[in-house]
C-alpha positions in Angstrom: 0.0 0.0 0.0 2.6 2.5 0.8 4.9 1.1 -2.4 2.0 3.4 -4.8 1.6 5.8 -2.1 5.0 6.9 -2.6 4.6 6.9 -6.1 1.7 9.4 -5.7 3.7 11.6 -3.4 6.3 11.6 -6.4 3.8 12.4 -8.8 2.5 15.6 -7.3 5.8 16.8 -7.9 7.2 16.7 -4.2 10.7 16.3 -3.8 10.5 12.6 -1.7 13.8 10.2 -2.3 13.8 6.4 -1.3 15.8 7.1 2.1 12.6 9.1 3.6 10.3 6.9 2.3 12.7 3.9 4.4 12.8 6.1 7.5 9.0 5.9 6.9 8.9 2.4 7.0 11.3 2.4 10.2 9.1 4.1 12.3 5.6 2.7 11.4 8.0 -0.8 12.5 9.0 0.9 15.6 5.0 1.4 16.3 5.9 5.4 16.6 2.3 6.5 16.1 0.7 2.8 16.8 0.2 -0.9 16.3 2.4 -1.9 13.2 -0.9 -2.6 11.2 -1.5 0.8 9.6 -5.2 0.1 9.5 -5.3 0.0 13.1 -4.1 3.5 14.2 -5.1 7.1 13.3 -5.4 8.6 10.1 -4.6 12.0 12.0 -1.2 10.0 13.5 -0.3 8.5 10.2 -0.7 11.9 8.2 1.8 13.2 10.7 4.3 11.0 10.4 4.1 10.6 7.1 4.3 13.9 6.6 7.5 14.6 9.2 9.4 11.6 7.7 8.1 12.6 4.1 8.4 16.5 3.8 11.3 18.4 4.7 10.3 21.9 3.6 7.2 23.1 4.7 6.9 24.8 1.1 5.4 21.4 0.3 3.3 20.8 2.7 0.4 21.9 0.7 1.2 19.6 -2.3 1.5 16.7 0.3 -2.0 17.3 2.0 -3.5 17.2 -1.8 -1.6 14.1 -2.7 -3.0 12.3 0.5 -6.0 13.5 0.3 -6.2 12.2 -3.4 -4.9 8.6 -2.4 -6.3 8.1 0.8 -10.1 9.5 0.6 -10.0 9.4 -3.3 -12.8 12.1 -5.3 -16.1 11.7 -6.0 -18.0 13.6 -8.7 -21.5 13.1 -8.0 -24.2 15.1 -10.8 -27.9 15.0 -10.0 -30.3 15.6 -12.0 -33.2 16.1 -10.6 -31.9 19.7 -9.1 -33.9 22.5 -10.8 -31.3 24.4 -13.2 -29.8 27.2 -11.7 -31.0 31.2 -12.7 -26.9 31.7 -13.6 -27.0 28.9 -16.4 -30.6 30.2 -18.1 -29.4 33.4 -18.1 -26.5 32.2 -19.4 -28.6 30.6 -21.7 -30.8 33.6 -22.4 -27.7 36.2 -23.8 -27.0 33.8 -26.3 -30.0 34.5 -28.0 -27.8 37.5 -29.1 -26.1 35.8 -32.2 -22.4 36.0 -32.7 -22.8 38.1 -36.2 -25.1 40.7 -34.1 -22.2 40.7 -31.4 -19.4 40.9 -34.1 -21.1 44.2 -35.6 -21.6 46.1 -32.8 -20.6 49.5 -32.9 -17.3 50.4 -31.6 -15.7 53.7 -31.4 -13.0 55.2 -30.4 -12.4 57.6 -26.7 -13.8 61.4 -27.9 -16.5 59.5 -30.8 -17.6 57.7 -27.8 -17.7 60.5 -25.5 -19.4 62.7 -27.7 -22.0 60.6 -29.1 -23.0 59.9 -25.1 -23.3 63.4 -24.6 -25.6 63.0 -28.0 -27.9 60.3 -26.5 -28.7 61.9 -23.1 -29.8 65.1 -24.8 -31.9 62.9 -26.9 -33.2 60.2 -25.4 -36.6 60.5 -23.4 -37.8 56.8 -22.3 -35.9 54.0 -21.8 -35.1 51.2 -23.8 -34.4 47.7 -24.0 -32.0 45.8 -26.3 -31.3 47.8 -29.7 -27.9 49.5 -31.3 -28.1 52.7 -30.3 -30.2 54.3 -27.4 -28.6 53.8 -23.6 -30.3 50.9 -22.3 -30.1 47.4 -21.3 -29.2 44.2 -23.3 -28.3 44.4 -27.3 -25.6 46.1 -28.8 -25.5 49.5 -27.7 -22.1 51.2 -26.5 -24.2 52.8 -23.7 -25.9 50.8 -20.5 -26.0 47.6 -19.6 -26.4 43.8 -20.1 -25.4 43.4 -23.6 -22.6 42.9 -25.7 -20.4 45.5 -27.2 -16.3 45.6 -27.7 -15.8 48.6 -26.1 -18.6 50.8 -24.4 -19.9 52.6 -21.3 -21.5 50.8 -18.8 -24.0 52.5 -16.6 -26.0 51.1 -13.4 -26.2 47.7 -13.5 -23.6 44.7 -12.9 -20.7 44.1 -15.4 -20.1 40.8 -16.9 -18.4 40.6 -20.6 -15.4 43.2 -19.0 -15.6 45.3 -22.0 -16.9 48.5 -20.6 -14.1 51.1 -20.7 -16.4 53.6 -18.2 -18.8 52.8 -15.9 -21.4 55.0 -14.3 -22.3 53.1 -11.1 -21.0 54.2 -7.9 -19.8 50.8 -6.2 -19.1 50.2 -2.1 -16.1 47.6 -2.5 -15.3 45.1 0.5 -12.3 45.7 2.3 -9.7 42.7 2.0 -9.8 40.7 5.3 -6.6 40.7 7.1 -7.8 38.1 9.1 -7.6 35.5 6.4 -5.6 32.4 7.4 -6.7 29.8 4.8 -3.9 29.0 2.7 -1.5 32.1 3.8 1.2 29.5 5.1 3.2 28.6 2.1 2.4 32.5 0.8 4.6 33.3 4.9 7.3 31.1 3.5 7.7 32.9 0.3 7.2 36.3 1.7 10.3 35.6 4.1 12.7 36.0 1.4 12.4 39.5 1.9 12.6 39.5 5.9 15.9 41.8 6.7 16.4 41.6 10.7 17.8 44.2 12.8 18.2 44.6 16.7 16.2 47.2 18.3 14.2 47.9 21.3 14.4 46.9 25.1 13.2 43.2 24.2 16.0 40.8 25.2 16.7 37.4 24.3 19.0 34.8 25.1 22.3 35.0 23.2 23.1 31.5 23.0 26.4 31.6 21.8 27.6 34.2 23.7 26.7 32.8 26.7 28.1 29.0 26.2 31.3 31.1 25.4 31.0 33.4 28.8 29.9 30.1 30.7 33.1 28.6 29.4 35.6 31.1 30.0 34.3 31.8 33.8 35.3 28.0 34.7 32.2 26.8 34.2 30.0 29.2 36.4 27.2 30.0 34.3 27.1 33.6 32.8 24.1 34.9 30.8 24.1 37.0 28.0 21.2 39.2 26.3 21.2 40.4 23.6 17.9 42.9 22.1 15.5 41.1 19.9 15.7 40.9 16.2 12.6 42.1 14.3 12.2 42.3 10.8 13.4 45.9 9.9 11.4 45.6 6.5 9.3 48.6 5.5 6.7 48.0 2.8 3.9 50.1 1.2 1.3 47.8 -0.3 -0.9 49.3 -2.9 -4.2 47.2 -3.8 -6.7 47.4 -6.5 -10.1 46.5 -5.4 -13.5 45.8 -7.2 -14.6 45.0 -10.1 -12.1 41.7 -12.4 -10.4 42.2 -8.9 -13.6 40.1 -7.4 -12.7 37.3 -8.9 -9.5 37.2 -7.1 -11.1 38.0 -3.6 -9.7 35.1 -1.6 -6.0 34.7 -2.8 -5.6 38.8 -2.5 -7.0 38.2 1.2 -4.2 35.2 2.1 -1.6 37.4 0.6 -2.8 40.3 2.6 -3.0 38.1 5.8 0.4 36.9 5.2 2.2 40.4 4.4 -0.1 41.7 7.7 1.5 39.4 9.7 5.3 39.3 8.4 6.0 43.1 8.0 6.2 45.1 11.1 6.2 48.1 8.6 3.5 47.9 6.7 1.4 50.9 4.7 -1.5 50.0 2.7 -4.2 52.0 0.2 -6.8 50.8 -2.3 -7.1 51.5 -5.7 -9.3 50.9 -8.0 -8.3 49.9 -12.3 -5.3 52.2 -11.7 -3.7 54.5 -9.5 -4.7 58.4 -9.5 -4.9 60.9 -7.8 -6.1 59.6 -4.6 -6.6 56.5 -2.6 -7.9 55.5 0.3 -8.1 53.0 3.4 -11.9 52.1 4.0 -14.0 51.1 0.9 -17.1 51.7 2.9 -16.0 55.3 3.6 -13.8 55.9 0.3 -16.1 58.8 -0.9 -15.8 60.5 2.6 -11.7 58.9 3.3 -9.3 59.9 0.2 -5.9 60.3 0.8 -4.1 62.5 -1.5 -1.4 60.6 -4.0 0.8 63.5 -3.7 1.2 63.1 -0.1 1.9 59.4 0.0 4.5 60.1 -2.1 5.7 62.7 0.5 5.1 60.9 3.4 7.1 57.7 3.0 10.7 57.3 2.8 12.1 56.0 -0.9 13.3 53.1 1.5 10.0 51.8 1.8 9.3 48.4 -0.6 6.7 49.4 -3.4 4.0 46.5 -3.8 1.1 46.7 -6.3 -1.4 44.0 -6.4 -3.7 43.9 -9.4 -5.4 42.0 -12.3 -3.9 45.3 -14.4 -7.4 44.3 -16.6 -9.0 47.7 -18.0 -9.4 50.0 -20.9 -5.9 51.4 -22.3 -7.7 54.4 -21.7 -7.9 54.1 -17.8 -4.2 53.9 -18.2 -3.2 56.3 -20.7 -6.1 58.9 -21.4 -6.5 61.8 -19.1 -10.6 61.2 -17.7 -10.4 58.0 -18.7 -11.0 56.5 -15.0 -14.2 54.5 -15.0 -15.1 56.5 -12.0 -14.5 60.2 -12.6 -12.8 62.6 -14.7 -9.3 62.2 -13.4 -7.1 65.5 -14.7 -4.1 63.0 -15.4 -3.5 59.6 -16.8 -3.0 56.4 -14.6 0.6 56.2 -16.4 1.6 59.6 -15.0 0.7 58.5 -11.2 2.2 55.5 -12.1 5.9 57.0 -13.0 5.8 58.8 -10.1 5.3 56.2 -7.5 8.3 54.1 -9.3 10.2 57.3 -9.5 9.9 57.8 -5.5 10.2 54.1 -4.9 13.0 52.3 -6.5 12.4 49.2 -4.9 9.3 48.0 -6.4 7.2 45.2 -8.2 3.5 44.1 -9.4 1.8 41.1 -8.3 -0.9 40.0 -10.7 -3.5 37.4 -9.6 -4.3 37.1 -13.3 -3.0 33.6 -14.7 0.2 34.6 -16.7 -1.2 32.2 -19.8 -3.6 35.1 -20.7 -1.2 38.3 -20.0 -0.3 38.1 -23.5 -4.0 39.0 -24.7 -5.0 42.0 -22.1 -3.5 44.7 -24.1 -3.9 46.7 -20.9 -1.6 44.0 -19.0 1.0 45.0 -21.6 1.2 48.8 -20.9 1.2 48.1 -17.0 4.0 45.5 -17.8 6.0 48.4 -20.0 5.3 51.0 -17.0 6.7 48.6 -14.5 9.7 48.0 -16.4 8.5 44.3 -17.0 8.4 43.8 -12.8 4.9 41.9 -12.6 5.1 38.5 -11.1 2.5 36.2 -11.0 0.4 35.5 -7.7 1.8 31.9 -7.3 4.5 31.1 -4.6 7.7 30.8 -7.5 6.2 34.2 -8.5 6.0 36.1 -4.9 9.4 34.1 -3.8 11.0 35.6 -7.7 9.3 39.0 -6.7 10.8 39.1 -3.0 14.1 38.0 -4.4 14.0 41.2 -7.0 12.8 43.7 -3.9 15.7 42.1 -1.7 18.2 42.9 -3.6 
């Protein structure tokens, strides 16, 4: 039984060699967690030993608990059919009614066409309408409203879905992320460390080990203490986080890596953003409206020494990044890029994490100009991507 378990183990990629899976084999003989029939003692006691003898980074441990879990409980993928169908999969259903010729000719403009002619429609239009080309509204092709399908239009009210819109009218409350959020933020710790620099401060002591088996053996033997203040981690880090919107789809990883930089930065400064950085940000989403904290004196308020981290699905318009106004929000005076030059400028030490898969960067032309801006520092939200992205700040 353990012969093909180990074979698993080696086939989730995990670094196990025949000597572990021995020393294995040596305890479960020396009854260390229990009679030496496996079947007899605890699952809980054999996934801990297995696990100790096993894995020797704790990097891994992850990858282990999915590779027991696959051989020891197995999966079961169970469909019944006699649920009702969900709402989400007839609407589904419903918007592809709208036939791919009627979607491929929908009307797209460019930023002042598209702009002006909106300026056009709300002086003209006087009831409200309901699929169609051209009058704001909801469903069909129109570059105004929202609910249907168009390359490249303005979305107002409603809930986004195709990710097209390059303005939306809709004031949105987002959720703050929840520092609090331990599922998962272990292995995200161990790569974050990479960047832990350690310095002695304060009137914290601790033993000096060293020191004092020198002392202890110098003074004949008589025992002599030695303290020495305690090490903290004399990192600062200024963590800049877009919020809403694609960014809801990555709700639950941006929380663990929050949790985890919470919790292994003594210096920590954090601001949302939403899309792109302008000329504000702020701390509280419910209270963003009312909380903004001026750009300009974030840039004035930290010390270039401080660690620069953006985290973002860096999915939007071009425009958002590049056009003055072009925020999805408001009429911002200057483009994202400026904002973003000056934060890099003031911050040499920086990177972007994206939580978008790095398979489809290639096709979000707005990925591209972030990429360009950043000077090609965006790392992928995986743990070879933070520890590659901790590795760059550290140095």
């Amino acid at each position: 039984m353990l012969i093909d378990f180990f074979y698993t183990l080696r086939a989730a990629k995990l670094p196990v060699s025949v000597k572990e899976y021995l020393t294995l084999l040596e305890a479960m003989q020396a009854d260390v967690v229990g009679p030496r029939n496996p079947d007899a003692c605890s699952m809980d006691d054999f996934y801990y030993l297995a696990r100790t003898a096993l894995v020797k980074d704790e990097k891994h441990f992850d990858k282990f608990d999915r590779a027991f879990a696959a051989y020891f409980k197995g999966v079961e993928m169970l469909a019944d059919f006699t649920k009702p169908i969900p709402a989400d999969w007839l609407r589904k259903e419903i918007e592809r009614i709208l036939s791919d010729e009627q979607k491929a000719n929908a009307p797209k403009m460019d930023w002042d066409e598209l702009m002006e002619t909106l300026k056009k429609r709300l002086e003209e239009q006087k009831e409200r309408h309901e699929g169609g080309s051209k009058w704001i509204g909801t469903g069909g092709t129109s570059p105004f409203g929202h609910g249907g399908s168009n390359p490249q239009g303005i979305r107002i009210g409603g809930k986004g879905g195709n990710k097209t819109a390059v303005k939306v009218w809709d004031q949105r409350a987002y959720r703050d992320y929840d520092d609090t959020q331990e599922l998962g933020t272990r292995n995200i710790k161990v790569a974050l460390r990479r960047l832990r620099k350690f310095a002695r401060e304060g009137n914290d002591l601790e033993l000096d080990l060293p020191d004092t088996i020198r002392s202890t053996a110098a003074n004949a033997g008589w025992l002599d203490i030695k303290m020495i203040p305690e090490r903290h981690n004399n990192v600062k880090v200024l963590l800049l986080m877009d919020v809403g919107g694609t960014m809801d789809d990555h709700i639950q990883r941006v929380e663990e890596l929050f949790s985890a930089v919470k919790s292994e930065f003594k210096h920590l400064e954090f601001y949302y953003f939403h899309n792109c950085v302008y000329d504000y940000m702020w701390k509280n989403n419910r209270r963003r409206f009312a909380e903004k904290f001026s750009t300009w004196d974030i840039l004035r308020k930290y010390n270039k020494d401080y660690k620069l981290i953006f985290v973002g699905d860096a999915t939007m318009s071009p425009y958002e990044i590049l056009q003055p106004g072009g925020s999805v929000e408001y009429n911002n005076e200057e483009a994202g890029a400026e904002w973003l030059q000056r934060l890099t400028h003031t911050f040499p030490k920086f990177a972007w994490i994206n939580p978008e898969p790095q398979g489809v960067w290639q096709y979000r032309q707005s990925i591209s100009v972030i990429q360009q801006l950043m000077g090609q520092r965006m790392y992928p939200l995986t743990l070879k991507g933070l520890e590659d992205a901790m590795r760059m700040l550290s140095k």
